[in-house]
PDB file of N, CA, C and O in Angstrom:
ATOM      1  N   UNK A   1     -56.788  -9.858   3.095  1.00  0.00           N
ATOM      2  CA  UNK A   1     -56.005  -9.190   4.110  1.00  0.00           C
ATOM      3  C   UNK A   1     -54.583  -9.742   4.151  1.00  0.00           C
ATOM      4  O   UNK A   1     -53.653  -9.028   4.527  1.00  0.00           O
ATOM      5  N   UNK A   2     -54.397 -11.077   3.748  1.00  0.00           N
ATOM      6  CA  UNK A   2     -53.252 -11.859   4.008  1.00  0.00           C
ATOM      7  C   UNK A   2     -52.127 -11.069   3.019  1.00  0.00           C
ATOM      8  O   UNK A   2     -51.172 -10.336   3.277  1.00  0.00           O
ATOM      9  N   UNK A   3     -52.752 -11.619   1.674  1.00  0.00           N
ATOM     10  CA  UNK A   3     -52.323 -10.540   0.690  1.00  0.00           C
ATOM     11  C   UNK A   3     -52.167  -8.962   0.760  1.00  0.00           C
ATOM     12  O   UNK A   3     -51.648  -8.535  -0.271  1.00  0.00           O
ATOM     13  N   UNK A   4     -52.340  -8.397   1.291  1.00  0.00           N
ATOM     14  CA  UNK A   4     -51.737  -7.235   1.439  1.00  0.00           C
ATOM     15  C   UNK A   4     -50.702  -6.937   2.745  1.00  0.00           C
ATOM     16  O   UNK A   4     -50.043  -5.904   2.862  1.00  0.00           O
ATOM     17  N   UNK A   5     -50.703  -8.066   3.703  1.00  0.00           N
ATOM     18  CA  UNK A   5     -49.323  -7.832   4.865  1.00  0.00           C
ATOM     19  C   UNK A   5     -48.150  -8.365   3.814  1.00  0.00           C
ATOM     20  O   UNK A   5     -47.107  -7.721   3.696  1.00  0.00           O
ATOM     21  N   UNK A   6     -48.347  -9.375   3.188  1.00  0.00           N
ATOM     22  CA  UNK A   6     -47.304  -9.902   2.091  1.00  0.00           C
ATOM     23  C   UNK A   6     -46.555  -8.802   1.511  1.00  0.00           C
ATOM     24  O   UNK A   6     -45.357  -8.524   1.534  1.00  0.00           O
ATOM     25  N   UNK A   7     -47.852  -8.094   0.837  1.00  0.00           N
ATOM     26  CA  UNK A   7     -47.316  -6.745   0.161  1.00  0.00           C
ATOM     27  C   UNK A   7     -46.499  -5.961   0.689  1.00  0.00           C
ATOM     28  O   UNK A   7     -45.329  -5.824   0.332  1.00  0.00           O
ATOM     29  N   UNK A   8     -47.216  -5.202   1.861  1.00  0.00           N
ATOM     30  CA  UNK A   8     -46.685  -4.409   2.943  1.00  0.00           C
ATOM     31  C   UNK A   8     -44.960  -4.965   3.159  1.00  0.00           C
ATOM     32  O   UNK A   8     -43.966  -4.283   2.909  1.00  0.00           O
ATOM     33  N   UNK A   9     -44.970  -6.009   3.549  1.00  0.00           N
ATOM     34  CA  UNK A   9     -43.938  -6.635   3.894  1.00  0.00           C
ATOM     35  C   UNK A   9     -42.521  -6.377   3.068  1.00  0.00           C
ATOM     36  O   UNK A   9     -41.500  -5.788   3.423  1.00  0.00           O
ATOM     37  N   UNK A  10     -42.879  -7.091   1.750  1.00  0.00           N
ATOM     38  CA  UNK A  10     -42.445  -6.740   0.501  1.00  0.00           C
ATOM     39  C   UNK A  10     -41.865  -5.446   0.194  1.00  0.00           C
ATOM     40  O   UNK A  10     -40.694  -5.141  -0.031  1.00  0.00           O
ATOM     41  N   UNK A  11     -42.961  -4.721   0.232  1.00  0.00           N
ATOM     42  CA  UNK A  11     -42.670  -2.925   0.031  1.00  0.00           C
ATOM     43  C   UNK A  11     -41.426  -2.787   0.950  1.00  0.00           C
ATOM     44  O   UNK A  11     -40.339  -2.374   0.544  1.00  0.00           O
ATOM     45  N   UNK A  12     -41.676  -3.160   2.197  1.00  0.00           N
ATOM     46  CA  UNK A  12     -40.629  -2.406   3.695  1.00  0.00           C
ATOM     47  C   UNK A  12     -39.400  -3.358   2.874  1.00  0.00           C
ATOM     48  O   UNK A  12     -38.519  -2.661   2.371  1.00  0.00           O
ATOM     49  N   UNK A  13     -39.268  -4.650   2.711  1.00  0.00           N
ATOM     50  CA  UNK A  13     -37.417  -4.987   2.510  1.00  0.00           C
ATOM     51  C   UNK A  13     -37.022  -4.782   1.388  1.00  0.00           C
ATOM     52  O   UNK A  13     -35.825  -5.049   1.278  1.00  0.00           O
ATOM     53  N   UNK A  14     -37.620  -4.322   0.233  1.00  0.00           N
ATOM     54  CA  UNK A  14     -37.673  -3.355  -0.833  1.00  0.00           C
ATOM     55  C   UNK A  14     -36.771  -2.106  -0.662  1.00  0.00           C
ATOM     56  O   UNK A  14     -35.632  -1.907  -1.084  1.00  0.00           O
ATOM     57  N   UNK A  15     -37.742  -1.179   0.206  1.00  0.00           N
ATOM     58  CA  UNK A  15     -36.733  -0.105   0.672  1.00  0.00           C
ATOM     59  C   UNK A  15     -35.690  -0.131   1.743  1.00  0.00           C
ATOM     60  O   UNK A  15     -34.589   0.410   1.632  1.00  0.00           O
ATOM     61  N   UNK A  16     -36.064  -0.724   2.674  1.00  0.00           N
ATOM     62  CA  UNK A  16     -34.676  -1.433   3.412  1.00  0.00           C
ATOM     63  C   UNK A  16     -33.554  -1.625   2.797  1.00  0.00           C
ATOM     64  O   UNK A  16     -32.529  -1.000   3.073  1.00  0.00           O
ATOM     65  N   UNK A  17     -33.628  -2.401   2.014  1.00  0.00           N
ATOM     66  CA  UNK A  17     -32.687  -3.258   0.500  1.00  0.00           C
ATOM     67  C   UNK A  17     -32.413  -1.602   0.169  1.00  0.00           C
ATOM     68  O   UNK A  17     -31.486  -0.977   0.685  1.00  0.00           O
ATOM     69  N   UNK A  18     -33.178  -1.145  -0.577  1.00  0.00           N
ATOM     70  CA  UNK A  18     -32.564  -0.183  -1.434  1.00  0.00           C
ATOM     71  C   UNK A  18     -31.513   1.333  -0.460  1.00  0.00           C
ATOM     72  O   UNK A  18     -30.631   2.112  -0.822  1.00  0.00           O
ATOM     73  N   UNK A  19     -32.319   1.072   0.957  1.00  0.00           N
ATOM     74  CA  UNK A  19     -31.847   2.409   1.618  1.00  0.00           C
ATOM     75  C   UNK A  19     -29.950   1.723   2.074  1.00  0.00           C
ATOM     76  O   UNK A  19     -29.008   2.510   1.977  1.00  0.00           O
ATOM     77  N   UNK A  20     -29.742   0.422   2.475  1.00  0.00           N
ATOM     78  CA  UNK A  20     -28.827  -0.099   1.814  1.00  0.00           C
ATOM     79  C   UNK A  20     -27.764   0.246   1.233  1.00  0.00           C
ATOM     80  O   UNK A  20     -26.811   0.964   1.536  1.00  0.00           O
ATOM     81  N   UNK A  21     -28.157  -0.586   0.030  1.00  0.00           N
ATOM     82  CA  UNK A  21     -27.471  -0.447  -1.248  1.00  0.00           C
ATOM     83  C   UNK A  21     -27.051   1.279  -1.504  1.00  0.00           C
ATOM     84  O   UNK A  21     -26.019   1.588  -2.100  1.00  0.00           O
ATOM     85  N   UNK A  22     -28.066   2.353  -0.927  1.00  0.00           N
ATOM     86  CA  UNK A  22     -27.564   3.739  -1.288  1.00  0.00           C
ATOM     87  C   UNK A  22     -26.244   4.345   0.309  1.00  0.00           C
ATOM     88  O   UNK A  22     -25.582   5.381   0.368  1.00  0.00           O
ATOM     89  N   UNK A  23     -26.305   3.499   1.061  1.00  0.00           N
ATOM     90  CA  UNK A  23     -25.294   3.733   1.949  1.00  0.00           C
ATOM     91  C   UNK A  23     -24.219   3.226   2.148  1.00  0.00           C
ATOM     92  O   UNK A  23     -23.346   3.471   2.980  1.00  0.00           O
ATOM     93  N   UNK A  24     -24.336   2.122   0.940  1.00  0.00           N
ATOM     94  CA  UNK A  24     -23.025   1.321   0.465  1.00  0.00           C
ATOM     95  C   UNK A  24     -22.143   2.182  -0.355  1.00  0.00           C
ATOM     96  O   UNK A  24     -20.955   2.454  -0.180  1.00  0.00           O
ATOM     97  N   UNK A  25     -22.937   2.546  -1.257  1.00  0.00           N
ATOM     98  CA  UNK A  25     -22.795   2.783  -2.672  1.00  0.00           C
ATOM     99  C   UNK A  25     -21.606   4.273  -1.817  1.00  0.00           C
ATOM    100  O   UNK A  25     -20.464   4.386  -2.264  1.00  0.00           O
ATOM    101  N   UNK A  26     -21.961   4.999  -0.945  1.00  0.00           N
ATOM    102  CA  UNK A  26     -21.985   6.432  -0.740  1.00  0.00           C
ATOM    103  C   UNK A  26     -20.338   6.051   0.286  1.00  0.00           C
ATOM    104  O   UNK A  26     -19.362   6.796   0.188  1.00  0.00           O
ATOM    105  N   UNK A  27     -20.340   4.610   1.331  1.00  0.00           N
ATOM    106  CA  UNK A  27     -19.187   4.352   1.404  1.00  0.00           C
ATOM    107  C   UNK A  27     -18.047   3.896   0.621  1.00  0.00           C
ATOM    108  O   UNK A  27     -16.936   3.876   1.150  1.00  0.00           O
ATOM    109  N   UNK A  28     -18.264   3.404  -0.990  1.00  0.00           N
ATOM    110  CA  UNK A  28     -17.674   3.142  -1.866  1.00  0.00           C
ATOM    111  C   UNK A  28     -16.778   4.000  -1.960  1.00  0.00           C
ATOM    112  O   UNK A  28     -15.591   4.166  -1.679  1.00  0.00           O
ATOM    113  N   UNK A  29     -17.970   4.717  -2.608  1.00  0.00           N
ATOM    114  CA  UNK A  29     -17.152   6.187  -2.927  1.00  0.00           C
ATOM    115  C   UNK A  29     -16.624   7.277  -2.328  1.00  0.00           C
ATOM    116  O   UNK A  29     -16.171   8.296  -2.848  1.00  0.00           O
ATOM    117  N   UNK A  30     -16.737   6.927  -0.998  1.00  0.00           N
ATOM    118  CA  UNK A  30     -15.444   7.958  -0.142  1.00  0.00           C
ATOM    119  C   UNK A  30     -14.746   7.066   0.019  1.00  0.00           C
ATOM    120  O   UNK A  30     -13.715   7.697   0.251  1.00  0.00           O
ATOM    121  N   UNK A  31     -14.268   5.327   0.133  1.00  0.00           N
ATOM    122  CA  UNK A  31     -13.700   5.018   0.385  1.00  0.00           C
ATOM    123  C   UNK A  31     -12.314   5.114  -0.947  1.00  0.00           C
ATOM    124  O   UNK A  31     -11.124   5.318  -0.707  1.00  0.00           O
ATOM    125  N   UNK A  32     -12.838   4.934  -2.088  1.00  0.00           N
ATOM    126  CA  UNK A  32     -12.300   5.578  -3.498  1.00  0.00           C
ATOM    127  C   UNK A  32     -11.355   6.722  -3.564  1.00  0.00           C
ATOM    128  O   UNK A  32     -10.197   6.897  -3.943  1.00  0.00           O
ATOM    129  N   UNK A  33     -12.626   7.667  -2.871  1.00  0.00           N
ATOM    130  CA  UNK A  33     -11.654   9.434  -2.815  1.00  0.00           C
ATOM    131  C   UNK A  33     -10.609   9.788  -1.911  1.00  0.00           C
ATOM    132  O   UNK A  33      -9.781  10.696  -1.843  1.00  0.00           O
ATOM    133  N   UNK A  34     -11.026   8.394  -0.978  1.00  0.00           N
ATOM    134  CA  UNK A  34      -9.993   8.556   0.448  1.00  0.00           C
ATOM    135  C   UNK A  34      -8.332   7.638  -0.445  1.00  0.00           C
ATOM    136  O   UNK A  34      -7.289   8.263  -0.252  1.00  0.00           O
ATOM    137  N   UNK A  35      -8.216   6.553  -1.146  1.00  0.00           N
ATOM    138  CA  UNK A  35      -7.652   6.033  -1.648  1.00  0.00           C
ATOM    139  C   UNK A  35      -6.821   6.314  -2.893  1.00  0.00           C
ATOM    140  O   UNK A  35      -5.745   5.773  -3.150  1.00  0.00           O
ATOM    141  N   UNK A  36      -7.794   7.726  -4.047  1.00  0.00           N
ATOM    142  CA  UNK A  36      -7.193   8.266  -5.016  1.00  0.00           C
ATOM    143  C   UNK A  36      -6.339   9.569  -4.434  1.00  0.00           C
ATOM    144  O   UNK A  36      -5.454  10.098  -5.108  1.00  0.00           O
ATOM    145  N   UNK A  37      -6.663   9.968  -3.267  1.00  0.00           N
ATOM    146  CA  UNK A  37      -6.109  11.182  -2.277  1.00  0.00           C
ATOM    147  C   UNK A  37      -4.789  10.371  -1.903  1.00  0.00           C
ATOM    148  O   UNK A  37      -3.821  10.925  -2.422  1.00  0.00           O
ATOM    149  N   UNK A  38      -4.377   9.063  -1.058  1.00  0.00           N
ATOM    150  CA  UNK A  38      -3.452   8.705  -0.519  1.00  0.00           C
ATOM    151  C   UNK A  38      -2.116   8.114  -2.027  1.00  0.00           C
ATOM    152  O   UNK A  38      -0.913   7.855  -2.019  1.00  0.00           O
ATOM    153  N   UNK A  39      -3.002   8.128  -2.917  1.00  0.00           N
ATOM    154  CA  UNK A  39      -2.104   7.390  -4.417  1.00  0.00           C
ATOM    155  C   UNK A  39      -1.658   8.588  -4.607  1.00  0.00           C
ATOM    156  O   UNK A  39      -0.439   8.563  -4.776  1.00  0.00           O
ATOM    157  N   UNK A  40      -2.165   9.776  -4.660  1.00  0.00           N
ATOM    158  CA  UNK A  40      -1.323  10.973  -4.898  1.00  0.00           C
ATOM    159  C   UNK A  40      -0.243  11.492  -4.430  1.00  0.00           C
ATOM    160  O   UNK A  40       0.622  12.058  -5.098  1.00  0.00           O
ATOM    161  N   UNK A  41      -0.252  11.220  -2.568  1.00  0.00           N
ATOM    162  CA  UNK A  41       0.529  11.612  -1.683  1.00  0.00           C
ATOM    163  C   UNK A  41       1.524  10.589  -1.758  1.00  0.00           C
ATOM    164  O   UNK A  41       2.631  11.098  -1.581  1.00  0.00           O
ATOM    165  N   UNK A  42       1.567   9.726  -1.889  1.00  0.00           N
ATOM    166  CA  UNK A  42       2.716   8.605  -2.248  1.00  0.00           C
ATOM    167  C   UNK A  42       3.107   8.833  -3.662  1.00  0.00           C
ATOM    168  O   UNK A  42       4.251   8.414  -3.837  1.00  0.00           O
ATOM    169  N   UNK A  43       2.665   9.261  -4.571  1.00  0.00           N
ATOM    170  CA  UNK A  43       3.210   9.423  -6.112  1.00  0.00           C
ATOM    171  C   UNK A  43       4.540  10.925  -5.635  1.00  0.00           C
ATOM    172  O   UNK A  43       5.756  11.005  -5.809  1.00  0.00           O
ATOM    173  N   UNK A  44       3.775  11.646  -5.163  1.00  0.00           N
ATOM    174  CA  UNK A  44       4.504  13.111  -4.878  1.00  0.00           C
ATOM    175  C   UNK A  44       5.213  12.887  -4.121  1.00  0.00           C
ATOM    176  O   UNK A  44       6.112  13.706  -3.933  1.00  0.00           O
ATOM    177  N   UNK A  45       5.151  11.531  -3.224  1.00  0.00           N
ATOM    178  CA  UNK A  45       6.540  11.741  -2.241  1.00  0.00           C
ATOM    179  C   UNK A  45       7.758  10.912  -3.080  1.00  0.00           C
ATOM    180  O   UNK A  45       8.939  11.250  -3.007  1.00  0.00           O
ATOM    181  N   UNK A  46       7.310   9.856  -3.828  1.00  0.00           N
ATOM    182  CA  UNK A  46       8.169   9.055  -4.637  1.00  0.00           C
ATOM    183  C   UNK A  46       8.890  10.259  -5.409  1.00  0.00           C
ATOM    184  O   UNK A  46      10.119  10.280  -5.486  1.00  0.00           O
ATOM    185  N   UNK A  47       8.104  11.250  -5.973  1.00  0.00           N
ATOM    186  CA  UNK A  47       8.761  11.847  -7.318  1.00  0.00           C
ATOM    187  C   UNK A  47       9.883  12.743  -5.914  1.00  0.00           C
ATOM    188  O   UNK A  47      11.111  12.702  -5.975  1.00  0.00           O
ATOM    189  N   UNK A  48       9.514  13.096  -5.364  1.00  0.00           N
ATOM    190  CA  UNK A  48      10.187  14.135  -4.070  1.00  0.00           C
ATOM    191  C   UNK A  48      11.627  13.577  -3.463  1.00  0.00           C
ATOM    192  O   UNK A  48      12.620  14.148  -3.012  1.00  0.00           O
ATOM    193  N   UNK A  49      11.215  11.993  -3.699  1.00  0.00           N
ATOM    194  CA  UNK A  49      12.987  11.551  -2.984  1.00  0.00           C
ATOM    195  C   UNK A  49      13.570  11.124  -4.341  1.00  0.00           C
ATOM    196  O   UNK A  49      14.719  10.890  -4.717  1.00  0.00           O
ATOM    197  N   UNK A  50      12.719  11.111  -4.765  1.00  0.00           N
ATOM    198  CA  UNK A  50      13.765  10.633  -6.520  1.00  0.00           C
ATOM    199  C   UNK A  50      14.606  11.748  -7.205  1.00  0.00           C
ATOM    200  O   UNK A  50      15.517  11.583  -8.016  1.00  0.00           O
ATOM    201  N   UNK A  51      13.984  13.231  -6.580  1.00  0.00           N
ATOM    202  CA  UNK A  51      14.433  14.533  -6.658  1.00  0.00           C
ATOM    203  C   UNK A  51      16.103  14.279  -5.802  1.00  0.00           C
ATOM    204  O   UNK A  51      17.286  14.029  -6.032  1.00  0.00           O
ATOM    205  N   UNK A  52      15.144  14.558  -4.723  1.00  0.00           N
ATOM    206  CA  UNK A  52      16.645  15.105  -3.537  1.00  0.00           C
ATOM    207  C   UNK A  52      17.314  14.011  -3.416  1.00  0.00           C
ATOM    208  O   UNK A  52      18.484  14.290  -3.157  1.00  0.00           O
ATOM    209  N   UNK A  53      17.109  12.727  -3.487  1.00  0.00           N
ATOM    210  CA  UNK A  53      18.709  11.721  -3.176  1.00  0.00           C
ATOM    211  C   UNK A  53      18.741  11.772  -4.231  1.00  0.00           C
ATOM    212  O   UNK A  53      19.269  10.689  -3.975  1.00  0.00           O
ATOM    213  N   UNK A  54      18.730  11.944  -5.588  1.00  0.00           N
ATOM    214  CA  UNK A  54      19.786  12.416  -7.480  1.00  0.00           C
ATOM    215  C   UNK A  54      20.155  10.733  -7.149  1.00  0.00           C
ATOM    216  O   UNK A  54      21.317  10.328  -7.197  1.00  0.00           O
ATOM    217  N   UNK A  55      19.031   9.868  -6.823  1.00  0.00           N
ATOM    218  CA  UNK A  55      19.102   8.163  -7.011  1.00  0.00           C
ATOM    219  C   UNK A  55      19.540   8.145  -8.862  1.00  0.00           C
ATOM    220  O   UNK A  55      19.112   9.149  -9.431  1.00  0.00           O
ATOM    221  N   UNK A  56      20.225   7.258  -9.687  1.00  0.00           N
ATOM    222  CA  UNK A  56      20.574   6.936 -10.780  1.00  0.00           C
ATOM    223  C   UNK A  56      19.106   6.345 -10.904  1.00  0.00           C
ATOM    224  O   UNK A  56      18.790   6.444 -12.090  1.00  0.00           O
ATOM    225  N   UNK A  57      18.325   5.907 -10.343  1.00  0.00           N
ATOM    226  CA  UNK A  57      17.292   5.668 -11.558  1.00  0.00           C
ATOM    227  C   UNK A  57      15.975   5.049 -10.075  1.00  0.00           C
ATOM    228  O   UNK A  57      16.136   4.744  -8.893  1.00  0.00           O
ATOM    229  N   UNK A  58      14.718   5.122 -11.033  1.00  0.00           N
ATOM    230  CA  UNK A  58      13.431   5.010  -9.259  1.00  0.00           C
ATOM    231  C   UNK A  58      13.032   3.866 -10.289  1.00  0.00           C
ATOM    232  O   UNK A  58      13.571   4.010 -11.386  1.00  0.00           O
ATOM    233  N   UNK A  59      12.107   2.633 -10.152  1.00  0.00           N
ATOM    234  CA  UNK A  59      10.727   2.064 -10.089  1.00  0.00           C
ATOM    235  C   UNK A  59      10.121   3.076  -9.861  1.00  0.00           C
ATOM    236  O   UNK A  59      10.147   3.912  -8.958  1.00  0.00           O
ATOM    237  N   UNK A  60       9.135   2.828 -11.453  1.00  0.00           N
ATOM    238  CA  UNK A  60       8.003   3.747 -11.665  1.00  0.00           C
ATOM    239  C   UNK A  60       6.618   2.880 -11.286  1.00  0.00           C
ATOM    240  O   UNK A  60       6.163   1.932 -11.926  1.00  0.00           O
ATOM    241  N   UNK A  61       6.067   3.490 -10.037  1.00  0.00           N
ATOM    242  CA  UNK A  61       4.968   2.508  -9.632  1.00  0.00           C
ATOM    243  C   UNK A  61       3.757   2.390 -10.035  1.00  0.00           C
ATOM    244  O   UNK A  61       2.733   1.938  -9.523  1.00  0.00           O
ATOM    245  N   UNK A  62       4.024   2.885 -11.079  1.00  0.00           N
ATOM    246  CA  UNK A  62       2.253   1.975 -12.191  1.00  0.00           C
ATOM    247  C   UNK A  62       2.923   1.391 -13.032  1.00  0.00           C
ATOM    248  O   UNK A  62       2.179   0.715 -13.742  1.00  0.00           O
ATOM    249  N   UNK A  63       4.030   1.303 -13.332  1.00  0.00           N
ATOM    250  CA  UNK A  63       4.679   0.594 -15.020  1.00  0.00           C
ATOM    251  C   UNK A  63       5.376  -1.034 -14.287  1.00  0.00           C
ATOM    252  O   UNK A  63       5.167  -2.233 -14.472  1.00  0.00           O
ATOM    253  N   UNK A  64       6.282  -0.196 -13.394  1.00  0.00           N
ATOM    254  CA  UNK A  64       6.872  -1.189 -12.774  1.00  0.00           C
ATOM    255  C   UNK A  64       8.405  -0.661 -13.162  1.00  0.00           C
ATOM    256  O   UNK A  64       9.204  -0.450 -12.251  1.00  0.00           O
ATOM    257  N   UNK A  65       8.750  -0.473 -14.446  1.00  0.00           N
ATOM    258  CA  UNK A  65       9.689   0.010 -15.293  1.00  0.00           C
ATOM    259  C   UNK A  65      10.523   0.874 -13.914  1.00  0.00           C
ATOM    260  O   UNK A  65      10.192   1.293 -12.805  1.00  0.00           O
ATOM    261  N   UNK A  66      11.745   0.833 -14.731  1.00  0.00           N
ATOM    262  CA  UNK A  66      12.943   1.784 -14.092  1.00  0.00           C
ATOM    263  C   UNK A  66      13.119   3.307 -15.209  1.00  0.00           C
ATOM    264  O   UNK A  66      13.366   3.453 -16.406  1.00  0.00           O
ATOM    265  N   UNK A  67      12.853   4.200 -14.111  1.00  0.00           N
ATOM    266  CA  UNK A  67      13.322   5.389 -14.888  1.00  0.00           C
ATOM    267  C   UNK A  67      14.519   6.052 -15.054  1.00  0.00           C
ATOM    268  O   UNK A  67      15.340   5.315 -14.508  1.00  0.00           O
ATOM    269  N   UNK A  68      14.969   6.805 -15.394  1.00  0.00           N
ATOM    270  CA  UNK A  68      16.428   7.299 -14.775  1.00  0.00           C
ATOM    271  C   UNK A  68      17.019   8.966 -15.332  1.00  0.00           C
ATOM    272  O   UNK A  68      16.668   9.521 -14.291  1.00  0.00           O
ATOM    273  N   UNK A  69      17.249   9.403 -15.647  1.00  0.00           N
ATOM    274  CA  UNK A  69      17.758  10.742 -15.357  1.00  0.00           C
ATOM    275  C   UNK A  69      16.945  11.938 -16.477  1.00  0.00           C
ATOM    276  O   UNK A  69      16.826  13.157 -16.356  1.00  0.00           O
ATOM    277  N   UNK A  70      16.499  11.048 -17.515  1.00  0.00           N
ATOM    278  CA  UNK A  70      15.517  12.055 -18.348  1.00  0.00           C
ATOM    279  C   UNK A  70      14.069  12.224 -17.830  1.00  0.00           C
ATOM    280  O   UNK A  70      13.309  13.088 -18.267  1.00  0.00           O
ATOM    281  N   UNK A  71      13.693  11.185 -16.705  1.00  0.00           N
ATOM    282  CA  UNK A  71      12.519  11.545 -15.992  1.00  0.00           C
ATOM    283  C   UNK A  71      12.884  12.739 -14.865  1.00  0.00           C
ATOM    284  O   UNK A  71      12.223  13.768 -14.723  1.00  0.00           O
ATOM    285  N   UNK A  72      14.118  12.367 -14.073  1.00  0.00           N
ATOM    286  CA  UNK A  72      14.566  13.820 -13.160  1.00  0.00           C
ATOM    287  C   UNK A  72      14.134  15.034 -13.611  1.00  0.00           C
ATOM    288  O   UNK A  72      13.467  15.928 -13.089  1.00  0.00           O
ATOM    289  N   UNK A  73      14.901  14.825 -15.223  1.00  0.00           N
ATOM    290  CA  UNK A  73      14.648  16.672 -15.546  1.00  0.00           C
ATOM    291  C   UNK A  73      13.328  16.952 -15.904  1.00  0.00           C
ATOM    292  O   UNK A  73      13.077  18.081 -15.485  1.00  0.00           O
ATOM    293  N   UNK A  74      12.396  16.488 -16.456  1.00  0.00           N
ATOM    294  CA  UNK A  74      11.023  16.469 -16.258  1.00  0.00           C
ATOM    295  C   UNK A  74      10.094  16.617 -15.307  1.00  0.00           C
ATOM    296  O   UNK A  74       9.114  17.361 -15.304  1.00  0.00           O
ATOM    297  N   UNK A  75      10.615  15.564 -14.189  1.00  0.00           N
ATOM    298  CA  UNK A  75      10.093  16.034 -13.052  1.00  0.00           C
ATOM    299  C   UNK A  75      10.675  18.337 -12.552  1.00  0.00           C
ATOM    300  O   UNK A  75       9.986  19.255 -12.107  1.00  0.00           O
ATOM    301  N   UNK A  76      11.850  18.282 -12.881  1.00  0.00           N
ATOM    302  CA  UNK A  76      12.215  19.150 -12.429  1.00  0.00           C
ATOM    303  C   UNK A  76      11.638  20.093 -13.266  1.00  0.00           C
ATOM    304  O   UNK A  76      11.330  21.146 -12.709  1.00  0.00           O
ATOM    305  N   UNK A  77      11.427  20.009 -14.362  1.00  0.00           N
ATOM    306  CA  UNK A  77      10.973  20.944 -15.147  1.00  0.00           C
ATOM    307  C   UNK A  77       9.496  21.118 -14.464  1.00  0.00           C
ATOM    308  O   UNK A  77       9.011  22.245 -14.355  1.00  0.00           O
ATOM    309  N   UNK A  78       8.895  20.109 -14.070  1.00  0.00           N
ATOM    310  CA  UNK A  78       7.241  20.076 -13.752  1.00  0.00           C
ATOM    311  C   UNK A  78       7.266  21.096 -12.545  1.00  0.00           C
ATOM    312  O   UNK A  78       6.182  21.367 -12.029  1.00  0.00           O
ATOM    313  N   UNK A  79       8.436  21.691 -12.046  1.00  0.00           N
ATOM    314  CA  UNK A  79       8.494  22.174 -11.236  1.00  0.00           C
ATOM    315  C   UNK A  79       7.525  22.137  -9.662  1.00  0.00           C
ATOM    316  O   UNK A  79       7.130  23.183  -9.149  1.00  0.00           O
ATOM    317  N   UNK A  80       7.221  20.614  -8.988  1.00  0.00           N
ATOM    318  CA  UNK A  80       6.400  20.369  -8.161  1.00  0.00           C
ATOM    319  C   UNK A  80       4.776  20.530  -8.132  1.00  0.00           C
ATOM    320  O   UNK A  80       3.975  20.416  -7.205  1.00  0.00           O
ATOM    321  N   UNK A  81       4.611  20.833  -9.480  1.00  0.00           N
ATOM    322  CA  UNK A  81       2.903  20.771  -9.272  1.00  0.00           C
ATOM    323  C   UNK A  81       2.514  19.324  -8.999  1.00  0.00           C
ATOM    324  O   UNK A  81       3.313  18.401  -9.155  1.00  0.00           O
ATOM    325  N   UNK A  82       1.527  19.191  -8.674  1.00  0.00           N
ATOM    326  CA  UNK A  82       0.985  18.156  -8.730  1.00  0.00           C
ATOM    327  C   UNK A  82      -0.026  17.224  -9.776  1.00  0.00           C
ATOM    328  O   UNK A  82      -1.026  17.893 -10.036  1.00  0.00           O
ATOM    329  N   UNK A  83      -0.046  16.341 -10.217  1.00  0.00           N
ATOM    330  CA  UNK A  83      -1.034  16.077 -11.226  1.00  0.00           C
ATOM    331  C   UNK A  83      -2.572  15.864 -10.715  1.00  0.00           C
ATOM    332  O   UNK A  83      -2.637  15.058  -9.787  1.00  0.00           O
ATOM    333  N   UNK A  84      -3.323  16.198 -10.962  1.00  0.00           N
ATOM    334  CA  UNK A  84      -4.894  16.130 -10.398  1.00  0.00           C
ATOM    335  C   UNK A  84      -5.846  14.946 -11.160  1.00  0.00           C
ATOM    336  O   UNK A  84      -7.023  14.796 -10.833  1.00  0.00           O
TER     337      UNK A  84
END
């Protein structure tokens, strides 16, 4: 009898554990989609004032690098889509 409350026991923080780990896992990943959503809206606003103030040159914020007037016309050519 002893042996099987052990079991029992076992079984329950087993799925406990696992029910968990699947409500982690599920905040991960909106916390991800919420984060690849806000990298976008800051990429599009960067490219947006690098447009309208005609700045001589932006920090490109994944390189680090400075861009300068052959990225403008590119951007301008991209004509505001967005990248997905």
């Amino acid at each position: 009898m002893m042996s099987t409350e052990r079991l029992n026991e076992s079984s329950d923080r087993i799925k406990d554990s696992r029910r968990t780990m699947l409500e982690t896992e599920e905040l991960g990943v909106s916390i991800l989609q919420d984060l690849h959503q806000q990298r976008q809206s800051l990429l599009h606003a960067n490219d947006t004032v690098f447009l309208l103030l005609k700045v001589p040159y932006r920090l490109h914020l994944l390189t680090g690098k400075f861009e300068g007037k052959d990225e403008r016309k590119r951007l301008m050519r991209k004509g505001g889509r967005k990248n997905k």
